[in-house]
N, CA and C of each residue as an Amber inpcrd file, in Angstrom:
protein
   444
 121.9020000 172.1790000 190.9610000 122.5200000 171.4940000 192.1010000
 122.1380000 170.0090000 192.1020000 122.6320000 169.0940000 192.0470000
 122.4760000 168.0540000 192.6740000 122.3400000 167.1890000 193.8920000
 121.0640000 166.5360000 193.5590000 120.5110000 165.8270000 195.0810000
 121.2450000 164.9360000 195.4980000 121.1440000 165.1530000 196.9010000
 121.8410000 163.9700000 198.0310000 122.3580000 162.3780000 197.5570000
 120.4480000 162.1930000 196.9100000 120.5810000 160.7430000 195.9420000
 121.4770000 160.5130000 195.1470000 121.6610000 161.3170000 194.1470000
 121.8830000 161.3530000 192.6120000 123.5820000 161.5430000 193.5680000
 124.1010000 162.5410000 194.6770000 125.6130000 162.4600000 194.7440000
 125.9160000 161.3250000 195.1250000 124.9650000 160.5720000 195.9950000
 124.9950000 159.2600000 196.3950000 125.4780000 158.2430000 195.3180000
 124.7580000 158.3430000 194.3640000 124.5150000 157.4750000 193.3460000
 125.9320000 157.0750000 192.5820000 126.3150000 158.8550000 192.0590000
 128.0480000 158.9570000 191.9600000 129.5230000 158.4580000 192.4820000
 128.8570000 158.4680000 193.7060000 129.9250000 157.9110000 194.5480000
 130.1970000 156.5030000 194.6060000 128.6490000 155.9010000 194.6230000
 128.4010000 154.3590000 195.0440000 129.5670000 153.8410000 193.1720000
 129.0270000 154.8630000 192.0990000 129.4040000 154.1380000 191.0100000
 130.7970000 154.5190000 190.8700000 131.7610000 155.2960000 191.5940000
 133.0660000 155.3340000 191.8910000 133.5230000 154.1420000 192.9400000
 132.6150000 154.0040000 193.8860000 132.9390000 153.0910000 194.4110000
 133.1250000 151.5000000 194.0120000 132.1970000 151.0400000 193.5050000
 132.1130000 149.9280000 192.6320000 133.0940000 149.5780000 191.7130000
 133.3580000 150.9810000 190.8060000 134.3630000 150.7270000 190.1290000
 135.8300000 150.5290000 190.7220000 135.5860000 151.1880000 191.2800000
 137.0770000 150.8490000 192.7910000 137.0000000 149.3820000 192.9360000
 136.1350000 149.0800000 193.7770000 136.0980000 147.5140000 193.9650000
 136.3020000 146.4510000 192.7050000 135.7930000 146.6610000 191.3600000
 136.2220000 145.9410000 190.6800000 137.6600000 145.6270000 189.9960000
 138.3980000 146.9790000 190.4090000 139.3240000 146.7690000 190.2870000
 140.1690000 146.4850000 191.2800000 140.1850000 146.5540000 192.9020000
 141.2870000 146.5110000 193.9100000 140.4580000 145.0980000 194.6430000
 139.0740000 144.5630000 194.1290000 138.4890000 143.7290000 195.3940000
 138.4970000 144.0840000 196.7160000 138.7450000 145.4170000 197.0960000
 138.7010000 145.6820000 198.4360000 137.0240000 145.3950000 199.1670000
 137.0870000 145.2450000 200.5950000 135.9250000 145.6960000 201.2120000
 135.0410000 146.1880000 201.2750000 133.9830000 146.3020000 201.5120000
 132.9410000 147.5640000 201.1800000 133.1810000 148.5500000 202.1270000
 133.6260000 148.1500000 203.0320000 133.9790000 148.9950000 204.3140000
 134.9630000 150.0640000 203.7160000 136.3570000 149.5420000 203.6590000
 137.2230000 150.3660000 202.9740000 136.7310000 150.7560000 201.4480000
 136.4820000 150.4920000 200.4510000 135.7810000 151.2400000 199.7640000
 135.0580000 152.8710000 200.4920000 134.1560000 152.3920000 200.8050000
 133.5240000 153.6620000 201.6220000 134.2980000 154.2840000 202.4650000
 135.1790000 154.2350000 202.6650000 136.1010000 155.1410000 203.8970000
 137.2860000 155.6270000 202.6700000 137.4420000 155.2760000 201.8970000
 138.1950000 155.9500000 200.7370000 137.4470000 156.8990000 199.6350000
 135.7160000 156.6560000 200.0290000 134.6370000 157.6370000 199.2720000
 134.6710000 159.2060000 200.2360000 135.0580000 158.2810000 201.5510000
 134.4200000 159.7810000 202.6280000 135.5560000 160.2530000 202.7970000
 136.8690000 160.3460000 201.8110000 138.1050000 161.1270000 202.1260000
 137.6450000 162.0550000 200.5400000 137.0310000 161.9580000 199.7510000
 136.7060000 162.3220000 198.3420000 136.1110000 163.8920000 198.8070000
 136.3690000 164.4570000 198.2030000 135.2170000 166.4950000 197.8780000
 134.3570000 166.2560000 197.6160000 133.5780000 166.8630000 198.6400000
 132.0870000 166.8350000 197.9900000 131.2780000 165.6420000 199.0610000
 132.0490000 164.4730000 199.6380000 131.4480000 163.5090000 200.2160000
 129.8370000 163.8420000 201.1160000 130.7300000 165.1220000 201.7890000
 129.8170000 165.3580000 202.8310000 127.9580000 165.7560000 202.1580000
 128.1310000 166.1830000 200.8350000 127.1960000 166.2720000 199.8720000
 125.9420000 165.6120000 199.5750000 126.3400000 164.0680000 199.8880000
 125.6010000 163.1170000 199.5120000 124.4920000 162.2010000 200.6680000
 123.7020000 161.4580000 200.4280000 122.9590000 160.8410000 201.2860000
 123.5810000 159.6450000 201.9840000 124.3480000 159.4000000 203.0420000
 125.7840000 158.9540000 203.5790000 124.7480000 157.5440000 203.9350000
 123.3590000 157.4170000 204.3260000 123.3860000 155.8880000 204.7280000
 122.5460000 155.3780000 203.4160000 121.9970000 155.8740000 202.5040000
 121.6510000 155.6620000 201.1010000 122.8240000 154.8730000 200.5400000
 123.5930000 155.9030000 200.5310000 125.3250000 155.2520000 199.9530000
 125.6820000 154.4040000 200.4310000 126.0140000 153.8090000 201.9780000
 126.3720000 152.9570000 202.5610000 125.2760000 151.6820000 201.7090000
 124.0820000 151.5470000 202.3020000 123.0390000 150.8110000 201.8390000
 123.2570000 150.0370000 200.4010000 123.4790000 150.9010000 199.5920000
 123.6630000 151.2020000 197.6750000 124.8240000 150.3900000 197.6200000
 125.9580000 150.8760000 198.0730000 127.6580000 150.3920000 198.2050000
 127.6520000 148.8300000 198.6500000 127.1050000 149.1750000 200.1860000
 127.0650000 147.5620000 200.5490000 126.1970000 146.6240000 200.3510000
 125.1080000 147.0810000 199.6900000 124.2440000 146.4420000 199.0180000
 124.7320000 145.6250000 197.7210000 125.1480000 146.2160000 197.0930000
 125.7510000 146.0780000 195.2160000 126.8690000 145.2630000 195.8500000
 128.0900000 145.4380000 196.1840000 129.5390000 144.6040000 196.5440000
 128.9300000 142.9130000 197.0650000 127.8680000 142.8850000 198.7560000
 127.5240000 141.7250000 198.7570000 126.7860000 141.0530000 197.8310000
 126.0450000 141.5100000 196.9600000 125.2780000 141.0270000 195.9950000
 125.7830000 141.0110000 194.5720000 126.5770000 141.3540000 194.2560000
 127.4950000 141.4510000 192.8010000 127.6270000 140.1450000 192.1340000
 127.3660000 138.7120000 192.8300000 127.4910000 137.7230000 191.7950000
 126.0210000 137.3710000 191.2920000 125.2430000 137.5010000 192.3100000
 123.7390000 137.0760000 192.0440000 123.2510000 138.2980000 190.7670000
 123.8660000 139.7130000 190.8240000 123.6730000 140.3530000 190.3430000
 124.0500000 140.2370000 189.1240000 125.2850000 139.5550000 188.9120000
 125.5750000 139.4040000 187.5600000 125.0890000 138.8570000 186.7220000
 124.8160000 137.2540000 187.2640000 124.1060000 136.1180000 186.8490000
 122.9090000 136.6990000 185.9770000 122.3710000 137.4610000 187.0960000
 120.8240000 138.0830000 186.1300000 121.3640000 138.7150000 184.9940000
 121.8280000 139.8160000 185.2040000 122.5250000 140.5580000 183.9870000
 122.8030000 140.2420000 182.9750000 123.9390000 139.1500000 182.8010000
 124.3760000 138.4640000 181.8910000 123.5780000 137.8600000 180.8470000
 122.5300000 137.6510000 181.0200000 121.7000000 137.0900000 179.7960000
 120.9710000 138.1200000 179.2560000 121.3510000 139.2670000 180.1470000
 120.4990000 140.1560000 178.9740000 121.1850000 141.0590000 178.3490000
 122.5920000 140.8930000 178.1440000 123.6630000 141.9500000 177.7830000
 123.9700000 141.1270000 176.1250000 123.9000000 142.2450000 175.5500000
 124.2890000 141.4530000 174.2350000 125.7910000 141.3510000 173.6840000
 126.3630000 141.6150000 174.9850000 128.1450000 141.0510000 175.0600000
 128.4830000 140.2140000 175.8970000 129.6490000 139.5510000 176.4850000
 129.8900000 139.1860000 177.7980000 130.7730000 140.2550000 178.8180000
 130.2440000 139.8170000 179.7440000 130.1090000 140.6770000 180.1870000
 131.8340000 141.6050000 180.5490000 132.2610000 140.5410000 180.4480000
 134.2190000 141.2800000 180.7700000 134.2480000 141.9880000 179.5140000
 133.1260000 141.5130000 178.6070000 133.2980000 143.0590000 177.1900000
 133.0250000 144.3610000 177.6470000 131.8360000 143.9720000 178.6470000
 131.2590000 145.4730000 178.6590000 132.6080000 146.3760000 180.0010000
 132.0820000 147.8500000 179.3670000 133.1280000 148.8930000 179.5570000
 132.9420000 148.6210000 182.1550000 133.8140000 148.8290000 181.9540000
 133.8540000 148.4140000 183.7750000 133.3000000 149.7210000 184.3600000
 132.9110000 151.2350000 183.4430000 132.1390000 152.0580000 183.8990000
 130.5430000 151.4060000 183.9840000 130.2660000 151.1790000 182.7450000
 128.4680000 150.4310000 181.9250000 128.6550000 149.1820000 183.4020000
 129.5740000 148.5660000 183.5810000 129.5230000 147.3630000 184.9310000
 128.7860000 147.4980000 186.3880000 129.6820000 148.8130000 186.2150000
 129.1910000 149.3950000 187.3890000 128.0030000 150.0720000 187.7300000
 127.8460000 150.6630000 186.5570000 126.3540000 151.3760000 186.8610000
 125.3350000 150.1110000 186.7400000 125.3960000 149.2010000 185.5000000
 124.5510000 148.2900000 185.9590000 124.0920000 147.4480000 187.0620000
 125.4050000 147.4450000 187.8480000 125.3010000 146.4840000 189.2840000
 124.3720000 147.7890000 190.4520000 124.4870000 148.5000000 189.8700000
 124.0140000 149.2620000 191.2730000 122.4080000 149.5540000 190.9250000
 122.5120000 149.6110000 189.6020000 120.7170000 149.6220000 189.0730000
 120.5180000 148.4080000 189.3110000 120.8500000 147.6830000 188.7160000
 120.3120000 145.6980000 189.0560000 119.7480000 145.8070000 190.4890000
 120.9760000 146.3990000 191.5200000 120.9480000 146.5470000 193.2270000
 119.2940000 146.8930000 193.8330000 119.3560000 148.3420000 192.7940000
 118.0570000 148.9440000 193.3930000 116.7230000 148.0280000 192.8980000
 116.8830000 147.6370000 191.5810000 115.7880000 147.1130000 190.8900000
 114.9780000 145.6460000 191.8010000 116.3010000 145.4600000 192.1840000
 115.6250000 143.7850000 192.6720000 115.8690000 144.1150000 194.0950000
 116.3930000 144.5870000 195.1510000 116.3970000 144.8130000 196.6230000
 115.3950000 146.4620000 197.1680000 115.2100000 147.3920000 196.0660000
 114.7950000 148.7360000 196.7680000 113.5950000 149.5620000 196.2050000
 112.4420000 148.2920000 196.4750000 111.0350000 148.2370000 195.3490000
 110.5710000 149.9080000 195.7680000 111.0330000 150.1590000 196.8010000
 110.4440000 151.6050000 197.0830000 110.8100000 152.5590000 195.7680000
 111.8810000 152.3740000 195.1480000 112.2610000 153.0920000 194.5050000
 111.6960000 152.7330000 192.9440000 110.8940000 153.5120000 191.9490000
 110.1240000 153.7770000 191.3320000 111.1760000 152.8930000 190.2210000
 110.9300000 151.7770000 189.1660000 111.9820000 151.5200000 188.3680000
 111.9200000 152.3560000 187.6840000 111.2280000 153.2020000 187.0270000
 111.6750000 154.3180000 185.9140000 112.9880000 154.8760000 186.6970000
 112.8740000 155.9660000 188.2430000 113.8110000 156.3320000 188.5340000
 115.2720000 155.9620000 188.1290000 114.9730000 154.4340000 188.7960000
 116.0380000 153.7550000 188.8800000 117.0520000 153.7580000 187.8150000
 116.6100000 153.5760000 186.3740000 116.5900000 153.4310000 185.1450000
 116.7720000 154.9900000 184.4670000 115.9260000 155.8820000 184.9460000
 116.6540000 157.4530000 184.6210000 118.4110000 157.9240000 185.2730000
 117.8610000 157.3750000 186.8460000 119.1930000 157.6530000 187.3280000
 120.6280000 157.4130000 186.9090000 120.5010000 155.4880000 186.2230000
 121.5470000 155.1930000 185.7430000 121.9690000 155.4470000 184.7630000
 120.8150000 156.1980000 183.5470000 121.0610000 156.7520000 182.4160000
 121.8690000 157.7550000 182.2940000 121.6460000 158.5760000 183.5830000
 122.3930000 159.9630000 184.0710000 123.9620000 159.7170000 184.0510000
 123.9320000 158.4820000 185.2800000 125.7660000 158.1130000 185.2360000
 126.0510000 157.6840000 184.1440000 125.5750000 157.0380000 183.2700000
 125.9480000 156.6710000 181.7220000 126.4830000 158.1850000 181.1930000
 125.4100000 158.6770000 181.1490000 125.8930000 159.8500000 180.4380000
 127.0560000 160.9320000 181.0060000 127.0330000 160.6320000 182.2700000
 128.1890000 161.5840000 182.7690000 129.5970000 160.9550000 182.3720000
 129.4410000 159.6090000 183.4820000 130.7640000 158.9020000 183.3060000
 131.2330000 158.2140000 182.3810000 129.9180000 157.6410000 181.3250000
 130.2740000 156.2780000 180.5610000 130.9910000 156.9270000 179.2100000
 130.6340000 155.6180000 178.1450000 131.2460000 156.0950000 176.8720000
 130.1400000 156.8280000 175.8250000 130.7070000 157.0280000 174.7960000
 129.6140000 158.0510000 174.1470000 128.2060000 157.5810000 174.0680000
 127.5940000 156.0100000 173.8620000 126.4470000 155.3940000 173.8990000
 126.2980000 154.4600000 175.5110000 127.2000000 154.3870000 176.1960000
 126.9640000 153.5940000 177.3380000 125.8940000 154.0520000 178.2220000
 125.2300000 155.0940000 178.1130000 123.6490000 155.5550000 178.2180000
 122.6560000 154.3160000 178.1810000 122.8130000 154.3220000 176.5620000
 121.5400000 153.8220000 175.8170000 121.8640000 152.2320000 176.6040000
 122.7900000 151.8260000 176.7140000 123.3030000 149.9840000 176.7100000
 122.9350000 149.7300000 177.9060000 122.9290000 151.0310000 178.8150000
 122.7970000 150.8870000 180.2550000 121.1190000 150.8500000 180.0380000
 120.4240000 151.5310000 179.5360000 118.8210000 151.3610000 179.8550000
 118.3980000 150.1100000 178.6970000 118.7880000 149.3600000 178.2730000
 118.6660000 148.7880000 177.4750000 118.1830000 147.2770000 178.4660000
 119.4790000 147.0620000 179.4640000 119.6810000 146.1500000 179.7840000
 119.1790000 146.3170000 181.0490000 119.0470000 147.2190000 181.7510000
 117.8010000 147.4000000 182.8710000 116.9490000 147.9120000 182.5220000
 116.0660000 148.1770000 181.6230000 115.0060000 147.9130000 181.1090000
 114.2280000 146.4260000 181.3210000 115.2250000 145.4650000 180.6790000
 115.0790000 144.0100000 180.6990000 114.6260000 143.8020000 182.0360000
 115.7130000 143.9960000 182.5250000 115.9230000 143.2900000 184.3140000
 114.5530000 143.7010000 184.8110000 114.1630000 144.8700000 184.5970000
 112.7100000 145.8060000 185.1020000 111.8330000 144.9630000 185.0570000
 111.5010000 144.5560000 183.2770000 110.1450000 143.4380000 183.3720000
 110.4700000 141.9870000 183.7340000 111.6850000 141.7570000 183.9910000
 111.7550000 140.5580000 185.1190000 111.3800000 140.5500000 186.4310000
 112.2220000 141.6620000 187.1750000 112.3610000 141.6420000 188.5920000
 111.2480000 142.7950000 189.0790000 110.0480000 143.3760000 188.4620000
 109.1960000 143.8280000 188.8880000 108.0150000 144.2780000 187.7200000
 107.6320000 142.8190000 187.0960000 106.6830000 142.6380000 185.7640000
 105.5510000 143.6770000 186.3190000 105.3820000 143.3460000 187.5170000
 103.3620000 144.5180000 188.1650000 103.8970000 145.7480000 187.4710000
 104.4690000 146.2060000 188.1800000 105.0910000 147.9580000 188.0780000
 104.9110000 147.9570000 186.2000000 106.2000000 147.6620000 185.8490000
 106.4460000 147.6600000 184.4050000 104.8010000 147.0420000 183.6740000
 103.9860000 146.4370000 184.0570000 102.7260000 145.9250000 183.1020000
 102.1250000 147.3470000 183.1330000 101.9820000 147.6310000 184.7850000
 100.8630000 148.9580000 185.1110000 101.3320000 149.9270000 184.7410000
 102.4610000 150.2950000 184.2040000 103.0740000 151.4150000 183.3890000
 102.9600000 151.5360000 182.0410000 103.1170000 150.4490000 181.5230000
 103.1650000 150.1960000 180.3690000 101.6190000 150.3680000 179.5470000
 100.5780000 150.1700000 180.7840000  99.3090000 149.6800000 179.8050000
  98.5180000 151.1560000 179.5290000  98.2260000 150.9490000 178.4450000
  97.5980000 151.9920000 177.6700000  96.6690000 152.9940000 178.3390000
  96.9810000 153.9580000 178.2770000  95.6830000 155.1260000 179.4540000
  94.7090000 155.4740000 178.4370000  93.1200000 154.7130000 179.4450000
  92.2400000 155.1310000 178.1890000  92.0460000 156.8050000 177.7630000
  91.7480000 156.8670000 176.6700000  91.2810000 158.3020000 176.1890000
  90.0490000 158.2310000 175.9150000  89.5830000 159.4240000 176.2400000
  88.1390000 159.5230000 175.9300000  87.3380000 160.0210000 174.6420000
Protein backbone atom coordinates (compact mmCIF):
# COMPACT_ATOMS: atom_id res chain seq x y z
CA UNK A 1 0.00 0.00 0.00
CA UNK A 2 1.15 3.27 -0.35
CA UNK A 3 1.64 6.16 2.11
CA UNK A 4 -0.33 9.32 2.31
CA UNK A 5 3.24 11.02 1.48
CA UNK A 6 4.48 9.04 -1.30
CA UNK A 7 0.35 9.48 -2.87
CA UNK A 8 1.00 12.99 -2.11
CA UNK A 9 4.14 13.06 -3.80
CA UNK A 10 2.36 11.48 -7.11
CA UNK A 11 -0.05 13.81 -7.38
CA UNK A 12 2.07 16.99 -6.62
CA UNK A 13 4.32 15.38 -9.72
CA UNK A 14 1.05 15.14 -11.92
CA UNK A 15 0.40 18.28 -10.88
CA UNK A 16 3.48 20.12 -11.86
CA UNK A 17 3.51 18.47 -14.90
CA UNK A 18 0.05 19.91 -15.57
CA UNK A 19 1.29 23.28 -14.81
CA UNK A 20 4.15 23.11 -17.08
CA UNK A 21 2.23 22.52 -19.61
CA UNK A 22 -1.27 24.67 -19.22
CA UNK A 23 0.58 27.51 -16.72
CA UNK A 24 -2.47 27.27 -14.78
CA UNK A 25 -2.74 28.28 -11.00
CA UNK A 26 -1.78 26.32 -8.23
CA UNK A 27 -5.15 26.66 -7.02
CA UNK A 28 -6.75 25.17 -10.09
CA UNK A 29 -4.10 22.73 -10.55
CA UNK A 30 -5.11 21.26 -7.20
CA UNK A 31 -8.81 21.31 -7.69
CA UNK A 32 -8.25 19.33 -10.97
CA UNK A 33 -5.90 16.78 -8.58
CA UNK A 34 -9.00 16.48 -6.09
CA UNK A 35 -11.41 15.45 -9.05
CA UNK A 36 -8.54 12.46 -9.80
CA UNK A 37 -9.19 8.44 -8.00
CA UNK A 38 -7.57 7.87 -5.35
CA UNK A 39 -7.25 11.76 -4.28
CA UNK A 40 -8.89 11.21 -1.13
CA UNK A 41 -5.74 8.74 -0.49
CA UNK A 42 -3.17 11.16 -0.06
CA UNK A 43 -1.83 13.71 2.58
CA UNK A 44 -4.22 16.75 1.21
CA UNK A 45 -2.25 19.72 3.14
CA UNK A 46 1.34 18.02 2.46
CA UNK A 47 0.14 18.22 -1.22
CA UNK A 48 -1.24 21.57 -1.07
CA UNK A 49 2.15 22.75 0.75
CA UNK A 50 4.45 20.50 -1.99
CA UNK A 51 2.10 21.88 -5.07
CA UNK A 52 2.09 25.40 -3.87
CA UNK A 53 5.28 25.36 -2.69
CA UNK A 54 7.14 24.04 -6.10
CA UNK A 55 4.67 26.35 -8.71
CA UNK A 56 5.61 29.71 -6.45
CA UNK A 57 9.11 28.77 -6.33
CA UNK A 58 9.80 27.12 -9.81
CA UNK A 59 12.12 29.90 -11.14
CA UNK A 60 14.44 30.20 -8.12
CA UNK A 61 14.19 26.52 -8.34
CA UNK A 62 15.39 26.23 -11.62
CA UNK A 63 18.18 28.61 -11.52
CA UNK A 64 19.73 26.21 -8.88
CA UNK A 65 19.10 23.21 -10.93
CA UNK A 66 20.36 24.24 -14.02
CA UNK A 67 23.96 24.17 -13.33
CA UNK A 68 23.88 20.97 -12.19
CA UNK A 69 22.04 19.17 -15.03
CA UNK A 70 24.31 17.99 -17.61
CA UNK A 71 21.66 19.14 -20.33
CA UNK A 72 19.59 22.25 -20.59
CA UNK A 73 17.19 22.10 -19.12
CA UNK A 74 14.11 22.28 -21.97
CA UNK A 75 16.31 18.93 -22.87
CA UNK A 76 15.44 17.30 -19.91
CA UNK A 77 12.24 14.93 -20.20
CA UNK A 78 9.15 17.43 -18.52
CA UNK A 79 8.47 14.12 -16.32
CA UNK A 80 12.68 14.22 -14.82
CA UNK A 81 11.37 18.44 -14.62
CA UNK A 82 9.00 17.79 -12.56
CA UNK A 83 10.15 15.51 -10.16
CA UNK A 84 13.18 17.59 -9.86
CA UNK A 85 11.27 20.82 -8.97
CA UNK A 86 9.45 19.20 -6.26
CA UNK A 87 12.72 17.50 -4.76
CA UNK A 88 14.69 20.88 -5.26
CA UNK A 89 11.11 22.18 -3.26
CA UNK A 90 11.64 19.86 -0.35
CA UNK A 91 15.48 20.04 -0.31
CA UNK A 92 15.82 23.77 0.13
CA UNK A 93 12.23 24.83 1.93
CA UNK A 94 11.35 21.30 4.11
CA UNK A 95 14.74 20.67 6.23
CA UNK A 96 12.43 18.48 8.37
CA UNK A 97 12.46 16.15 5.78
CA UNK A 98 15.58 13.83 5.86
CA UNK A 99 17.49 14.59 2.25
CA UNK A 100 18.11 10.95 1.70
CA UNK A 101 14.19 10.65 1.87
CA UNK A 102 13.78 13.30 -0.26
CA UNK A 103 16.14 11.88 -2.86
CA UNK A 104 14.70 8.12 -2.37
CA UNK A 105 11.28 9.49 -2.86
CA UNK A 106 12.06 11.14 -6.14
CA UNK A 107 13.92 8.15 -7.29
CA UNK A 108 10.60 6.26 -6.77
CA UNK A 109 8.64 8.79 -9.21
CA UNK A 110 11.56 8.40 -11.62
CA UNK A 111 11.07 5.01 -11.63
CA UNK A 112 7.37 4.84 -11.82
CA UNK A 113 6.68 7.71 -14.14
CA UNK A 114 9.98 8.65 -15.82
CA UNK A 115 12.00 7.17 -18.70
CA UNK A 116 13.96 3.99 -18.51
CA UNK A 117 17.15 5.87 -16.66
CA UNK A 118 15.30 9.12 -15.52
CA UNK A 119 15.78 7.48 -11.96
CA UNK A 120 19.41 7.63 -11.97
CA UNK A 121 19.46 11.60 -13.68
CA UNK A 122 16.95 12.43 -11.10
CA UNK A 123 19.34 11.41 -8.04
CA UNK A 124 22.18 12.52 -9.77
CA UNK A 125 21.17 16.03 -9.84
CA UNK A 126 19.63 16.20 -6.35
CA UNK A 127 22.24 14.62 -4.98
CA UNK A 128 24.19 17.85 -6.08
CA UNK A 129 21.55 20.28 -4.88
CA UNK A 130 21.80 18.12 -1.34
CA UNK A 131 25.52 19.10 -0.74
CA UNK A 132 24.65 22.61 -1.65
CA UNK A 133 21.46 23.37 0.03
CA UNK A 134 22.15 21.27 3.19
CA UNK A 135 26.27 20.57 3.21
CA UNK A 136 25.76 19.71 7.61
CA UNK A 137 23.30 16.84 6.88
CA UNK A 138 25.13 15.51 3.68
CA UNK A 139 28.96 16.02 5.58
CA UNK A 140 27.36 14.12 8.83
CA UNK A 141 26.15 11.39 6.60
CA UNK A 142 28.69 11.03 4.58
CA UNK A 143 31.56 10.81 7.26
CA UNK A 144 33.00 7.60 7.91
CA UNK A 145 31.54 5.50 11.10
CA UNK A 146 34.42 4.54 13.16
CA UNK A 147 34.95 0.72 13.46
CA UNK A 148 36.43 -0.80 16.09
Amino acid sequence: MTSPRRRSREFALQGIYQWLFTGASAAQVLKNLSEMEAFDTADAAFLKKELTGTIGDAEALRAMLEPLADRKWDEVSPVERSILLIGAWELVHNPKIPYRVTINEAIELGKRFGGTDGHKYVNGVLDKLARQARPEEVAKERKPRNVP
